[in-house]
C-alpha positions in Angstrom: 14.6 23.8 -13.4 15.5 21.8 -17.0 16.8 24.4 -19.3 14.2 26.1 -22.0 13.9 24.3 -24.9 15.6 25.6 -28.1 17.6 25.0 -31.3 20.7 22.9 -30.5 22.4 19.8 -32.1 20.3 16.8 -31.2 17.4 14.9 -32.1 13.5 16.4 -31.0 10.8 13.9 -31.0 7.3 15.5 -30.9 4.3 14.3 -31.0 0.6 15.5 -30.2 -0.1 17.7 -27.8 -3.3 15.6 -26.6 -2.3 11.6 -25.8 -5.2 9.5 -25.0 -8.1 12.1 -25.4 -10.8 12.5 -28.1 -10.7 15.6 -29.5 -14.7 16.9 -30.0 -15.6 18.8 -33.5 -14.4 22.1 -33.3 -11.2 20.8 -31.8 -11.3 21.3 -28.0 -10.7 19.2 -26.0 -13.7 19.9 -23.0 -12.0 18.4 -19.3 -13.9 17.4 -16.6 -12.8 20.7 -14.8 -14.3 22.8 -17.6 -11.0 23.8 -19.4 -10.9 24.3 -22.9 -7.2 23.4 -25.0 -7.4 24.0 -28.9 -5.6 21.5 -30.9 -1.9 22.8 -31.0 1.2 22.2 -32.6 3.2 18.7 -32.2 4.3 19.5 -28.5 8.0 17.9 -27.7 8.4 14.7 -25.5 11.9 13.7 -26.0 15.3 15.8 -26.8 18.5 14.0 -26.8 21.7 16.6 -27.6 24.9 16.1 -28.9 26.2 16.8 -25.4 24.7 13.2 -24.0 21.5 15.0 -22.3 18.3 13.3 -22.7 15.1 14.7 -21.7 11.5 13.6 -21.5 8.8 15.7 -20.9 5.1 15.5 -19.7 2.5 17.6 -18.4 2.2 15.4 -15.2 3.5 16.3 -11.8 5.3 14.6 -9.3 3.2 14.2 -5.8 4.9 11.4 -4.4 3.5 9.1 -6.5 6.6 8.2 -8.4 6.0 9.4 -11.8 8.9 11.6 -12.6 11.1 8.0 -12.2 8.6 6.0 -13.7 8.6 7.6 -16.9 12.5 7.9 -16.8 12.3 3.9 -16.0 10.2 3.9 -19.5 12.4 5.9 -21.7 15.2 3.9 -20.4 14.2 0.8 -21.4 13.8 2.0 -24.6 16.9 3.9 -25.5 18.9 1.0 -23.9 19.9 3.5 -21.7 20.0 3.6 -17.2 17.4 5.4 -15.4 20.0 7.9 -14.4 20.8 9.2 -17.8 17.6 10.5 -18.2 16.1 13.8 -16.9 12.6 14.2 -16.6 10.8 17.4 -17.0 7.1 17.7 -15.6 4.5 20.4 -14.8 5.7 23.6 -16.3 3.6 25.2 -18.6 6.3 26.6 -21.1 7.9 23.7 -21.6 5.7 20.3 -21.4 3.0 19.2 -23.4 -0.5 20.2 -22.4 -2.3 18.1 -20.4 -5.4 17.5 -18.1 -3.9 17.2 -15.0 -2.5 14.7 -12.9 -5.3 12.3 -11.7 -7.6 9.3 -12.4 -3.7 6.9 -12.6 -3.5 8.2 -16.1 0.3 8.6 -15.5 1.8 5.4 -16.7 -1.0 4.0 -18.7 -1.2 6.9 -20.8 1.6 9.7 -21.1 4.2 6.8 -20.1 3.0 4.7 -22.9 3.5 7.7 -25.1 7.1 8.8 -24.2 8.0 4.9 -24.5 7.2 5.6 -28.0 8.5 8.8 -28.2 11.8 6.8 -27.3 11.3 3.9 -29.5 11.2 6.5 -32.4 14.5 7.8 -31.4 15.7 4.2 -31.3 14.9 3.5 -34.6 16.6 7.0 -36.1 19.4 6.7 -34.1 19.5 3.0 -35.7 18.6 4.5 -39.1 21.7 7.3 -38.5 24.3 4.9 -37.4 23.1 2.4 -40.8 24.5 5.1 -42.7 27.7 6.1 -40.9 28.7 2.3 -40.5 27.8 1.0 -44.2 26.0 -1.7 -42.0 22.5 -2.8 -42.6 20.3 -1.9 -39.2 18.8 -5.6 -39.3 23.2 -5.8 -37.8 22.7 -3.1 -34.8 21.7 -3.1 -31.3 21.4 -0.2 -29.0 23.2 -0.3 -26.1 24.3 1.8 -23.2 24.6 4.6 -25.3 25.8 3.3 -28.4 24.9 1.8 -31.6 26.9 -1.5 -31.7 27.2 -4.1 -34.7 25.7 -7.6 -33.9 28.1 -9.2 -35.9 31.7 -7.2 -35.1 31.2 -5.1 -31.9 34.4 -3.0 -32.5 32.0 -1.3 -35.3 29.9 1.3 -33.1 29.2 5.0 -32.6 27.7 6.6 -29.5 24.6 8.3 -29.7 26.9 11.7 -29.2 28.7 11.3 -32.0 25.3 10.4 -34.2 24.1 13.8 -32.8 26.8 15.8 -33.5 26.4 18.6 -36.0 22.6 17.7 -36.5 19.6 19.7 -35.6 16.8 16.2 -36.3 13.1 17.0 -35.6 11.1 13.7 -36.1 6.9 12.8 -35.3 6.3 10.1 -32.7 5.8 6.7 -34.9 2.1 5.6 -33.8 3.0 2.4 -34.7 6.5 1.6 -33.6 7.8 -1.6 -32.5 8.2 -1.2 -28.6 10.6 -3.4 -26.5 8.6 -6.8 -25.2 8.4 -7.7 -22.0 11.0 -10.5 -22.3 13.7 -7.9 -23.5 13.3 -5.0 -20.3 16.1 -3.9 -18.2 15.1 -2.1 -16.1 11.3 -1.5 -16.3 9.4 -4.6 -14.2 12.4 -4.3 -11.9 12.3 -2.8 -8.5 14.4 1.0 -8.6 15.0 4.0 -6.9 13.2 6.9 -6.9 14.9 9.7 -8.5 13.2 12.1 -5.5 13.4 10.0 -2.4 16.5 11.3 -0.4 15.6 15.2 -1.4 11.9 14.3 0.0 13.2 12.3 3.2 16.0 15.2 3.9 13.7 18.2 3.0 16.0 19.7 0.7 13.3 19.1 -1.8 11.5 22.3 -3.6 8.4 22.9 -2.9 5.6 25.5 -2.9 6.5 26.8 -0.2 10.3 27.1 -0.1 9.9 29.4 -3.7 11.7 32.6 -2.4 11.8 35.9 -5.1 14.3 38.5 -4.5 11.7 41.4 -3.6 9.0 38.9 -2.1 5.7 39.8 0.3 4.1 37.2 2.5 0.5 37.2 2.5 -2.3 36.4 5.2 -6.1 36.6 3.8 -8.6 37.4 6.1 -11.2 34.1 6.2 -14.4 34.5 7.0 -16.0 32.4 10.2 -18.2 30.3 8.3 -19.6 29.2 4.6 -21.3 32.2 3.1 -20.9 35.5 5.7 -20.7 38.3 4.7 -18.2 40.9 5.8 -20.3 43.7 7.5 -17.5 46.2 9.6 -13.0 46.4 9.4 -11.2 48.0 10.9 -7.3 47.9 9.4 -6.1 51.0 10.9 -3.9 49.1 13.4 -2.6 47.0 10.9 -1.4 49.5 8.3 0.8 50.4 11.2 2.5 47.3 12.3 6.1 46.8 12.1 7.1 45.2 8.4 3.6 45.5 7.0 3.8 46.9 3.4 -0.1 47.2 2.9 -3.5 46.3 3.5 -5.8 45.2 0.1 -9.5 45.0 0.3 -11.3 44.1 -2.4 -14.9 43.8 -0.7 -14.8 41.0 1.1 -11.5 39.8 -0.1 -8.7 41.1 2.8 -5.0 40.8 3.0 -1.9 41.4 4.4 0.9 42.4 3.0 4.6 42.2 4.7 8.2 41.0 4.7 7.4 38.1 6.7 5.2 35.7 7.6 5.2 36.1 11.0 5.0 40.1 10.4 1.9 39.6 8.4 0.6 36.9 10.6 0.7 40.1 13.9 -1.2 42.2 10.9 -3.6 40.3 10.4 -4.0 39.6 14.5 -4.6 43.6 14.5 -7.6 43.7 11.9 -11.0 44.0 13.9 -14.1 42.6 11.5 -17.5 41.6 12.6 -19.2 39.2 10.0 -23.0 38.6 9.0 -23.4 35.2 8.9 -26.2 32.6 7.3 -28.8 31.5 9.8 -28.8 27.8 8.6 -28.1 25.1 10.9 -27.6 22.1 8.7 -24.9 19.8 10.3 -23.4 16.5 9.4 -26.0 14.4 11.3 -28.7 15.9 8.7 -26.4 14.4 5.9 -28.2 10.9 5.2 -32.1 12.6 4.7 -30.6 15.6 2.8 -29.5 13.2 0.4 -32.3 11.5 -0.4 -34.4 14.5 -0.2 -32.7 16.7 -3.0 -31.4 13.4 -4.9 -31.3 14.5 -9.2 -29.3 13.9 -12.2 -29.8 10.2 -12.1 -27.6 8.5 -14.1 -28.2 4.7 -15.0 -25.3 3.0 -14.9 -26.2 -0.9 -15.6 -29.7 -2.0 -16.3 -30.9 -5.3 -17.8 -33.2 -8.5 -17.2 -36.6 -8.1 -14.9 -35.4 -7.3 -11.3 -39.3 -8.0 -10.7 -38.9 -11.5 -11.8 -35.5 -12.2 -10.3 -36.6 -10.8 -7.0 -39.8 -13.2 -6.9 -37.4 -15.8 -8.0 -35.4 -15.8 -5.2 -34.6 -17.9 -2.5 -34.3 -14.7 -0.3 -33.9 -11.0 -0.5 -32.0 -8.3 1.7 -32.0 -5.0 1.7 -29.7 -2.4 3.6 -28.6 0.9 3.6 -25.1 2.2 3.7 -23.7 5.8 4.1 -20.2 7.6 4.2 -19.8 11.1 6.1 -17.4 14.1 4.0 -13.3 13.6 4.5 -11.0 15.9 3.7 -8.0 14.7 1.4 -5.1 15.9 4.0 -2.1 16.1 1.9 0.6 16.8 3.6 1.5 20.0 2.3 -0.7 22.7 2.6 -1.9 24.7 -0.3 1.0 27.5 -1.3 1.7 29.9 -4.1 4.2 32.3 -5.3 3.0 34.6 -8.3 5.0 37.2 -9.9 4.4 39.6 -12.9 6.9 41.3 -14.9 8.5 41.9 -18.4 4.1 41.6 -19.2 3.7 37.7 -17.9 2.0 36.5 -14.9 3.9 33.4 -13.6 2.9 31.2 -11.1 4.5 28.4 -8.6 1.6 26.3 -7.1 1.5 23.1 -6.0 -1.0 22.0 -8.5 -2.4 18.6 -10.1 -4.0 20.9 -13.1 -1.0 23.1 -14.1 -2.5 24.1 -17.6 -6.0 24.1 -15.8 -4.4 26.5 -13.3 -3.2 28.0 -16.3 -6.6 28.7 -17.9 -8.5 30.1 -15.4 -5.7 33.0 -14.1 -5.6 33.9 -17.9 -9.7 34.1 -18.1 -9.7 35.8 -14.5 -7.2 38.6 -15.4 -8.9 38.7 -19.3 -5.2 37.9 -20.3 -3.8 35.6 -23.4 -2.6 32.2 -21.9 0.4 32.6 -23.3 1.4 35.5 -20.8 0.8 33.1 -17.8 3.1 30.3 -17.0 2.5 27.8 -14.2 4.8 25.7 -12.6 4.3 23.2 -10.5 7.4 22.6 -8.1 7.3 19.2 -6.0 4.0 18.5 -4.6 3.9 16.9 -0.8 0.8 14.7 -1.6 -2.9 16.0 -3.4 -4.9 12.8 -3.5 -7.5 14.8 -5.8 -7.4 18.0 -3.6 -5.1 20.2 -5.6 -7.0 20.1 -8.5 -8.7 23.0 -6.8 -6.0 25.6 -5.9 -7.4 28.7 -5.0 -4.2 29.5 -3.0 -2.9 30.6 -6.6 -5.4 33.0 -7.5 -5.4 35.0 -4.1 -1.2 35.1 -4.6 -1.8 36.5 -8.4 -4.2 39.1 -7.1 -2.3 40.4 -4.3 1.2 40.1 -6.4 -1.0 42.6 -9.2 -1.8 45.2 -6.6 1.2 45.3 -4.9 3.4 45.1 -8.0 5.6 42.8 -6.2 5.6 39.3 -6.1 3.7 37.5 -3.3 3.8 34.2 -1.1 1.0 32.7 0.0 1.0 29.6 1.9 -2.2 28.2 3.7 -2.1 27.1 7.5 -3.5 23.4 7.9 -7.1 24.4 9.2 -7.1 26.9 6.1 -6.4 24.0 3.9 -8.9 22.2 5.5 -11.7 24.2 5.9 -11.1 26.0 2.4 -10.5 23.3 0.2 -12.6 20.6 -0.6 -13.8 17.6 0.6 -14.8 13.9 -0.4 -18.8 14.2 -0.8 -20.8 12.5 1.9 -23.3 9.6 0.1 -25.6 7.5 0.7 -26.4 3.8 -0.4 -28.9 1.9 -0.6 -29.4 -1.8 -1.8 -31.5 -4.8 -2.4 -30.4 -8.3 -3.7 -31.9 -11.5 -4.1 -29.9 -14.5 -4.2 -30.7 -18.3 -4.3 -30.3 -20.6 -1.1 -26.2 -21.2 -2.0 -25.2 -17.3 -2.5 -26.1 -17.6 -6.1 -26.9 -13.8 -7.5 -30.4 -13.2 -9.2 -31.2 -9.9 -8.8 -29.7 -6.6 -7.5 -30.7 -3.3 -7.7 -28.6 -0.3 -6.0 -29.0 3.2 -6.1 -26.6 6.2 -4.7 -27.0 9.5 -3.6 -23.4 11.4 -3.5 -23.4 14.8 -2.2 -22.6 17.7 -5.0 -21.1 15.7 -7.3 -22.4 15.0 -10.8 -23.7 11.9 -10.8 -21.4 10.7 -13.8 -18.4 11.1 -11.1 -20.3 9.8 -8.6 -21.1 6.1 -10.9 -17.2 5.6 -10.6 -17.1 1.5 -9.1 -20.7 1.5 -8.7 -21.3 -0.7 -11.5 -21.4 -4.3 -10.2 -19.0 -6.9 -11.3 -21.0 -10.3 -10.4 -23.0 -12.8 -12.4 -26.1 -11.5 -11.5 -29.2 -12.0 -14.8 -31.3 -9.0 -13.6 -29.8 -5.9 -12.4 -30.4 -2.2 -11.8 -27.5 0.4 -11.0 -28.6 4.4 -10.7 -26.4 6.9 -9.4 -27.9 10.2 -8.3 -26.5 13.7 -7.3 -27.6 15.5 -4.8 -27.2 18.9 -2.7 -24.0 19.7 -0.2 -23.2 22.5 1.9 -19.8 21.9 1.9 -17.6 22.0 -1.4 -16.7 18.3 -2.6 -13.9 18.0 -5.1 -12.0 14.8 -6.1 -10.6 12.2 -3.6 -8.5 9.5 -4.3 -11.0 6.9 -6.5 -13.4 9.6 -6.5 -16.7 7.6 -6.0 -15.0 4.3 -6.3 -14.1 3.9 -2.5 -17.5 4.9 -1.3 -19.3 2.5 -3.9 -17.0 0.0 -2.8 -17.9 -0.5 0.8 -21.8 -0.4 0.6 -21.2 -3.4 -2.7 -18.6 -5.3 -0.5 -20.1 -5.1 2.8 -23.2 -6.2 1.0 -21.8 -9.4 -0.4 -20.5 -10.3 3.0 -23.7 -10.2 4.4 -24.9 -12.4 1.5 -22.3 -14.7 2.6 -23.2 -14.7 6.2 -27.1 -15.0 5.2 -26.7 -18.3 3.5 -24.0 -19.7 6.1 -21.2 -19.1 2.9 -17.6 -18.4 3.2 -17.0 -14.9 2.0 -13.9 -15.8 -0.4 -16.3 -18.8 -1.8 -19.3 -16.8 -2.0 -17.4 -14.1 -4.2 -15.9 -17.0 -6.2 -19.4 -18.4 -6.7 -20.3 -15.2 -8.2 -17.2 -14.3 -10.3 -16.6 -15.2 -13.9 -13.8 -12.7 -14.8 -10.3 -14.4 -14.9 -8.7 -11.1 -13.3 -11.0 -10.9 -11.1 -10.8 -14.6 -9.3 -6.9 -14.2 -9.8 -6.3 -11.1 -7.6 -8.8 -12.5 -4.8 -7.7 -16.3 -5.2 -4.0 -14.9 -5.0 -4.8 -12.3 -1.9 -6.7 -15.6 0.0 -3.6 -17.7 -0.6 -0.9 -15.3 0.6 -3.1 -14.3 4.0 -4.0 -17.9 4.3 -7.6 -17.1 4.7 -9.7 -19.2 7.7 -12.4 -17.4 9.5 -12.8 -17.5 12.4 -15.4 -19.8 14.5 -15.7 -17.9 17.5 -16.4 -14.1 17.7 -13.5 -13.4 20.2 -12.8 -10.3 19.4 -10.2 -10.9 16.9 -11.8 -11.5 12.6 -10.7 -11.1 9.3 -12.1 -9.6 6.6 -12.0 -9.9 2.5 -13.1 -7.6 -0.2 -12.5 -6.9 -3.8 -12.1 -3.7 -6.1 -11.4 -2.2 -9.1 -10.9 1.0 -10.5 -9.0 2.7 -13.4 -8.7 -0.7 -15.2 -6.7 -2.2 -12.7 -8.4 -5.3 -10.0 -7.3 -5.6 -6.6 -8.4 -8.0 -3.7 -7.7 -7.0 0.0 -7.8 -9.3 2.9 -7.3 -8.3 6.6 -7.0 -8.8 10.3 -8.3 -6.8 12.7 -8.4 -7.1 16.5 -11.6 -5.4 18.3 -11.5 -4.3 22.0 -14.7 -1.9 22.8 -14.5 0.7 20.2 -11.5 0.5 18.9 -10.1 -1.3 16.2 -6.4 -2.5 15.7 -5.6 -3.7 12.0 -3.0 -6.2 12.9 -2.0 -7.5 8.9 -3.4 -6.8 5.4 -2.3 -8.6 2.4 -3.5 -7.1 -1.2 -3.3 -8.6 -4.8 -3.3 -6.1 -7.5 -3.1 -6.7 -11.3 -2.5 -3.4 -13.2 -1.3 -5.3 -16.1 2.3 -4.5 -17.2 4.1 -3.3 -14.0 6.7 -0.3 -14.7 8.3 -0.3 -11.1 7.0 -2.7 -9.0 8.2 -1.1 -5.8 6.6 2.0 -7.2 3.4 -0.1 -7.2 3.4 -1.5 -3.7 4.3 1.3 -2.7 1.2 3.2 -3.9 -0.8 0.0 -2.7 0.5 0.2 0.8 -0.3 3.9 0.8 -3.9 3.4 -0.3 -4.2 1.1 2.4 -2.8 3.1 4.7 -5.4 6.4 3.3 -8.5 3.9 3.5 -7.5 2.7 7.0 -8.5 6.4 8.2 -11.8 7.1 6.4 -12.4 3.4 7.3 -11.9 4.0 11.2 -11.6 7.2 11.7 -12.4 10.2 9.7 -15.7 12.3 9.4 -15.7 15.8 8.9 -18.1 17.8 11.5 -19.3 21.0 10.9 -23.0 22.8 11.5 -24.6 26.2 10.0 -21.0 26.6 7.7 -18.5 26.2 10.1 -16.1 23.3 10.2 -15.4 22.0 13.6 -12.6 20.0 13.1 -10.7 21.3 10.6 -7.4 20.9 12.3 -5.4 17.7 13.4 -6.2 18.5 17.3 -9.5 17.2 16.3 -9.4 15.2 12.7 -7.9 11.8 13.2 -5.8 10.7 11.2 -3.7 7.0 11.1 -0.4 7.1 12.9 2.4 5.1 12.3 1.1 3.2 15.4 -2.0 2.4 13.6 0.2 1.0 10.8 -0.3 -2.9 10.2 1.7 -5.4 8.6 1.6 -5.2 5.0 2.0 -7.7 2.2 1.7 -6.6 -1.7 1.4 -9.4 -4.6 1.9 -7.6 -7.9 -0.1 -10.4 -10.0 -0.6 -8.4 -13.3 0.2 -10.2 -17.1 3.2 -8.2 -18.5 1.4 -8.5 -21.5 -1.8 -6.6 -20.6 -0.8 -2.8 -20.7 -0.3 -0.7 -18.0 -3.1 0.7 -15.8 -3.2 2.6 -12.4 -1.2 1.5 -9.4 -2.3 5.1 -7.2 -6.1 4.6 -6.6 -7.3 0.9 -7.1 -5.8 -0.2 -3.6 -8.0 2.2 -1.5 -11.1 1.0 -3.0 -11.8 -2.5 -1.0 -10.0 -1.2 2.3 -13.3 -0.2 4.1 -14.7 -2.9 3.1 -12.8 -5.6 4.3 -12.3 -4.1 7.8 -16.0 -3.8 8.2 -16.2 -7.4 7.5 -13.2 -8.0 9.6 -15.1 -6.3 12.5 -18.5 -8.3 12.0 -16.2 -11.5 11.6 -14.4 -10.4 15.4 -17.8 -9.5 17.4 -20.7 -10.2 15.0 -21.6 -6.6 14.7 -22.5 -5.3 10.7 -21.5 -2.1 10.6 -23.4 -0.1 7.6 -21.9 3.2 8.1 -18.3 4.8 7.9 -16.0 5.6 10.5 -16.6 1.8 11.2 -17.2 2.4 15.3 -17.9 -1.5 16.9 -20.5 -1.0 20.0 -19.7 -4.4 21.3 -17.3 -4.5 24.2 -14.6 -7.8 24.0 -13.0 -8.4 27.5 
């Protein structure tokens, strides 16, 4: 853990404690997960100390998406300094800035463009300080490697330690300060190491669940069979007597174990007898697609203009499909784990949270507590993908830790995480287009149903982006019996594959090529790059003959960034092979560029399994897969060969790299799969019928 901050010779640049956000009247700040911040203090981004140390900080966490050495990449850059001499701080409540939470590839776009300024500023007074102690105008100086070096004699410098020495500076971010150009980077745009690569590969990496307190209990919670029973009869005298266990907790239907180890509180909880009321219902996942469109609400229009009646009665022809998507669950690979201790009057907490300061919020309003007297830190994360924004695991471990006076590990097993977590909602789509006798758009109207969510988060990539003169986009919510949460592009995958599937059956409607049929329909410059660029790198040519082997294309975008996806897949029965993918993306300036493909690669990787494989069963509240044995997942077998182009303008600025690849990948296997056998498939996991010899 980076020491606490505190008075020391150096240089602090702070700034506001809310970067990219408007601030309502009344001055909170409302997120989408109902947490409340009051406008604070300047919050601290940057300390450099007389001792060389230079640290950034941001309320972000590191999930294996790269952040921690992307922003040291940015501050870098800046300071004229390597990526190594920076240390990054993230995800502890005491010591970064407040922030929403780690999702929506915010990251770089945002809190990396603010600590690049942060570091600018202490460019520029570093500049401003050495001015002084050289006699030299600063129009003469450069920084670099350290130092503030004359242009015009380089024997006149002095190293940022001895600028620093004896001062205690405190300066305000410069809004408006001149950052470095594109033309002038050193090590941003370049591919680089990530700082937490060898401790993730070697597992000597901290996460949740290697947090060890002197003093510790290991925790088992008693989960009920299904959604919504009711605990009825217990029986714990067994377990208060088992070897290591400290104590039993019941708080009605809330039940735990308490011991020295896992595996003692694991026999514990074996030994507890309970019988369980449970809810009659027997709503399943085949009853998904009508429950939809039965309880559909909170319609939200998303694009509406022109006369769909007239463009429909002017076109050449008109199709209309429907398209639907089953819940996933996000399957990080860590499980959900917490350690919470109290003492000297502070509740702190190590979770493997996206929301640290959300986290924060609600144990301070659960245990009616100031949020200063809880701290929250979130130690490496193996993976969230939007499911750790909901961490009850956290809650259960502060509980327990209160009771027993001791503090408590909790770590979920995988079908806890599963089952108790949340899931992507299920949704439904349905659309009708008329187009003229080439592919030309003249009308479209589309409406979705997503299950649970409010239909704001549900419009996310549903919005169309063809020519098309008369259009109609509504987005509705509707009920779930299971809990949805966040999933990597939120809505923006699921929207994805009913538009793109769509468009390809356009194509294959008017005898079109998919790639020109797009084209046709595409003004946006970004756009037609990232899918002219993705067709020329896979060297698109359908096939002619449905032999069992197709290609696919599709195009995306989400979080500001545009992506194109093409792909090969090989069909034999009902199984699909994806044999080679190639993806474009443009995310505008490009931080790390192996950091990028590296997220592409991953989102193709993610959308390869709800593609082809994943739908989460359950019936009457009980999930029936909930464990690997029975949720496929891709293996490295399944893994294609993949090609990234990074085609973004250095001078647009910076948007997400970590979502906007899994947003065409369904997509464009689907019409891979049609392209192979000649079988449209409108519903997801993508499983042909057609048997290929």
């Amino acid at each position: 853990m980076a020491a606490d901050k505190g008075p020391q010779e150096g240089l602090e640049i702070v700034g506001p404690v809310m970067v990219g956000m408007s601030v309502p009247a009344g001055g909170y700040a409302i997120t989408a997960y109902g947490n409340t911040q009051p406008q604070a203090n300047a919050a601290t981004w940057l300390l450099m100390t007389a001792a060389g140390e230079v640290r950034a900080y941001a309320g972000k966490v590191e999930y294996g998406q790269g952040v921690r050495s992307g922003f040291a990449l940015e501050v870098a850059d800046e300071l004229r300094l390597s990526q190594g001499d920076i240390e990054v701080v993230l995800g502890d409540t005491d010591l970064v800035p407040w922030d929403m939470g780690t999702f929506g590839s915010q990251s770089t776009g945002i809190v990396g463009l603010q600590l690049r300024k942060a570091a600018a500023t202490a460019r520029h007074i570093l500049l401003e300080l050495a001015s002084a102690g050289l006699d030299l105008p600063t129009g003469d100086l450069i920084c670099s490697d350290g130092h503030v070096v004359s242009r015009s004699d380089p024997k006149h410098s002095l190293s940022y330690t001895d600028l620093l020495a004896g001062k205690n500076l405190r300066r305000e971010i410069r809004d408006d300060v001149d950052l470095t150009q594109p033309a002038d980077f050193t090590v941003m745009g370049r591919a680089a190491k990530r700082f937490d690569a060898v401790a993730r590969v070697t597992g000597s990496a901290t996460y949740s669940q290697d947090v060890m307190l002197a003093g510790m209990l290991f925790a088992q919670i008693l989960r009920a069979p299904s959604f919504g029973a009711r605990l009825a009869e217990i029986d714990t005298s067994v377990a208060e007597q088992m070897p290591g266990v400290a104590r039993v907790i019941r708080d009605g239907d809330f039940v735990a174990v308490l011991a020295e180890t896992d595996q003692q509180a694991e026999e514990g909880m074996l030994a507890i007898s309970s019988k369980w009321e449970e809810e009659p219902g027997q709503l399943s996942h085949l009853d998904m697609p009508d429950l939809l469109q039965r309880t559909a609400r909170n319609t939200v229009t998303v694009q509406e203009f022109g006369a769909l009646d007239q463009g429909f009665s002017s076109a050449d022809e008109i199709l209309e499909a429907v398209y639907y998507v089953p819940f996933v669950t996000n399957a990080p690979m860590e499980p959900r784990a917490a350690v919470a201790d109290w003492s000297l009057g502070r509740l702190t907490v190590w979770a493997g949270t996206q929301r640290p300061f959300g986290l924060r919020t609600e144990l301070a309003q659960h245990f009616e507590i100031d949020e200063g007297k809880v701290r929250v830190i979130a130690p490496e994360i193996g993976g969230g993908f939007g499911a750790k924004s909901y961490y009850p695991a956290a809650l259960e471990a502060a509980r327990l830790a209160r009771v027993a006076e001791r503090p408590v590990r909790l770590a979920y097993s995988r079908g806890e995480d599963t089952t108790w977590g949340s899931f992507r909602p299920a949704a439904l789509i349905e659309i009708k287009s008329g187009f003229r006798s080439d592919g030309s758009l003249v009308a479209w109207q589309y409406q979705a149903y997503h299950a649970g969510q409010r239909a704001v988060i549900g419009r996310r990539g549903s919005d169309t982006p063809y020519e098309v003169p008369n259009v109609s986009v509504k987005v509705h919510s509707a009920d779930s019996p299971l809990r949805v949460g966040s999933y990597r592009s939120l809505g923006g995958a699921v929207n994805h594959f009913a538009r793109e599937t769509h468009m390809d059956e356009i194509a294959a409607a008017v005898g079109v090529d998919p790639v020109e049929l797009r084209l046709r329909n595409l003004t946006h410059s970004r756009f037609r790059r990232v899918l002219e660029r993705a067709a020329g790198e896979f060297g698109w040519a359908p096939t002619t003959q449905q032999s069992g082997t197709g290609v696919g294309v599709a195009i995306g975008v989400d979080v500001g960034s545009y992506v194109a996806t093409c792909c090969e897949v090989d069909v034999r029965g009902s199984e699909v092979s994806v044999n080679r993918v190639v993806a474009a993306l443009d995310c505008g300036l490009t931080v790390n560029p192996d950091g990028a493909a590296n997220q592409v690669e991953g989102s193709i990787i993610m959308g390869m399994g709800t593609a082809l494989y994943e739908a989460v069963e359950f019936r009457g509240g009980t999930v029936l897969n909930g464990g690997f044995t029975r949720y496929r997942m891709p293996r490295i077998t399944d893994a294609p060969n993949i090609e990234v182009v990074l085609v973004g303008d250095p001078d647009e600025a910076s948007t997400g790299a970590g979502e906007p690849g899994i947003v065409p990948v369904a997509a464009s296997l689907g019409n891979a799969i049609f392209d192979g056998v000649g079988e449209r498939l409108r519903e997801l996991p993508l499983h042909p019928h057609q048997s290929q010899g």
